[in-house]
C-alpha positions as CSV (number, residue, x, y, z in Angstrom):
1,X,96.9,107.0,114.5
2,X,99.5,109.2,112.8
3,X,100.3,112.9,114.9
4,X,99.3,113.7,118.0
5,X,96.4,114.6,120.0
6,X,95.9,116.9,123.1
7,X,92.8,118.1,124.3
8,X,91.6,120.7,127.5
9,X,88.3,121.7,129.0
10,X,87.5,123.5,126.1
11,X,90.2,122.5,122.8
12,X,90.8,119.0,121.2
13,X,93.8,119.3,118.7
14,X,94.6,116.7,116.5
15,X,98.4,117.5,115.1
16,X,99.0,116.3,111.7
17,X,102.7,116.5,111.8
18,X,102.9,118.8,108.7
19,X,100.5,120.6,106.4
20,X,98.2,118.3,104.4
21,X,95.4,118.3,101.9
22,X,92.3,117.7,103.8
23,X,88.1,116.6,102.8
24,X,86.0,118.5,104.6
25,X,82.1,118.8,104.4
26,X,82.3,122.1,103.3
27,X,85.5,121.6,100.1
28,X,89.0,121.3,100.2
29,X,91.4,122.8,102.6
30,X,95.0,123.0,103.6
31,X,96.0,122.3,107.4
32,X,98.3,121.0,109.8
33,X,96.0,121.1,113.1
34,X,92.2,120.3,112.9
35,X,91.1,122.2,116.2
36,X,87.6,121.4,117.8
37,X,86.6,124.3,120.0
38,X,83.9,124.4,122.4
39,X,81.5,126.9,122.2
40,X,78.1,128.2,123.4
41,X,76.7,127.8,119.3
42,X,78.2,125.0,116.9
43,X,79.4,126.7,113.1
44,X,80.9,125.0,110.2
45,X,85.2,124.7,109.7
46,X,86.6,128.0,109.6
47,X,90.5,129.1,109.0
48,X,91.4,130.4,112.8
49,X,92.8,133.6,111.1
50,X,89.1,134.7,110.1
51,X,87.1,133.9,113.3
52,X,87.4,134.9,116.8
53,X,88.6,131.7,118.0
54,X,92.3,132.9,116.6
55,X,93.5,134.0,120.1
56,X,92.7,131.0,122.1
57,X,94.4,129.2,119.5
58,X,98.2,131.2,119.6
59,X,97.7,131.1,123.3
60,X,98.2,127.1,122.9
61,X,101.0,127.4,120.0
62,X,98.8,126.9,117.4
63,X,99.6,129.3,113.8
64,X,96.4,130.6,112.4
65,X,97.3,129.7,109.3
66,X,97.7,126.1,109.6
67,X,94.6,125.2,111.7
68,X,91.4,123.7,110.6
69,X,88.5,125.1,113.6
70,X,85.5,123.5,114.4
71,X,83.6,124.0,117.2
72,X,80.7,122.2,119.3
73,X,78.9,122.6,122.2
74,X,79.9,119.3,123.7
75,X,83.2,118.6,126.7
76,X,86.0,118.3,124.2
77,X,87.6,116.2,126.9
78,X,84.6,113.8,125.9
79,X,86.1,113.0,122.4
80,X,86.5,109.2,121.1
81,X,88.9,107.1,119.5
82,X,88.0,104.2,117.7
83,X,90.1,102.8,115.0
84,X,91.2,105.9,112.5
85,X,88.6,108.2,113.8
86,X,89.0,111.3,116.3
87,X,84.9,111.6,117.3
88,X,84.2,115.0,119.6
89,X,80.7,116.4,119.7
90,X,79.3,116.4,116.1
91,X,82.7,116.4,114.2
92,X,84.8,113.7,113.1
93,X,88.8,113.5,112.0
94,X,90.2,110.6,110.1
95,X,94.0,111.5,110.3
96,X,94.7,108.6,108.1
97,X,92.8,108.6,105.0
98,X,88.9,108.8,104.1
99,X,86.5,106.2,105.6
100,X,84.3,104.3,104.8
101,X,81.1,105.3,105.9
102,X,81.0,109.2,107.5
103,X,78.8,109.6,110.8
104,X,78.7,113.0,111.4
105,X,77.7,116.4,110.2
106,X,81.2,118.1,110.4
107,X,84.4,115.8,109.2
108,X,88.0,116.0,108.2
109,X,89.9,113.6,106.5
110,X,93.8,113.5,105.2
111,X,93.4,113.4,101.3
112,X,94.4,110.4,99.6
113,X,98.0,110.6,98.7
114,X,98.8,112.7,101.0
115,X,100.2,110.1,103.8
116,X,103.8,111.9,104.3
């Protein structure tokens, strides 16, 4: 896997190394960090500038503007890696490219083309 990963009690980031071009359930979007936050109710990705998740995120180093949030209810310290996929809760990153088959409600993939 391409980046980094770190994850707490309560925030898994997955650190693209620069900003890319991502697939998301809900369109397009631009991000360096896809950030899974855990959280009493689970919401669609959001840009961390426009939800109140934006603190918790600068308090780790993280710019609003280049993070991808998700959140779930589930341990983020209880993510998965298996092959190209970052599996937390109900959301799903595949830092290096689309995948084949997509197993979850809530997913995140670098764009084709867009491998740095």
């Amino acid at each position: 896997m391409r980046g980094s990963l770190r994850a707490t009690g309560n925030l898994l980031v997955v650190d693209l190394g620069e900003v890319k071009r991502l697939v998301t359930e809900s369109g397009p979007r631009l991000a360096r960090y896809v950030a899974v936050v855990r959280s009493e109710r689970v919401r669609a990705c959001t840009r961390a500038g426009t939800n109140r998740f934006g603190p918790l995120l600068m308090r780790h180093g993280l710019p609003p503007g280049e993070v991808l949030v998700y959140t779930t209810t589930a341990d983020t310290l209880d993510f998965e890696i298996a092959g190209r996929e970052v599996r937390v809760g109900g959301v799903a990153i595949y830092p290096e490219g689309p995948p084949e088959f997509v197993g979850t409600p809530y997913y995140a993939w670098v764009e084709e083309g867009e491998d740095g």
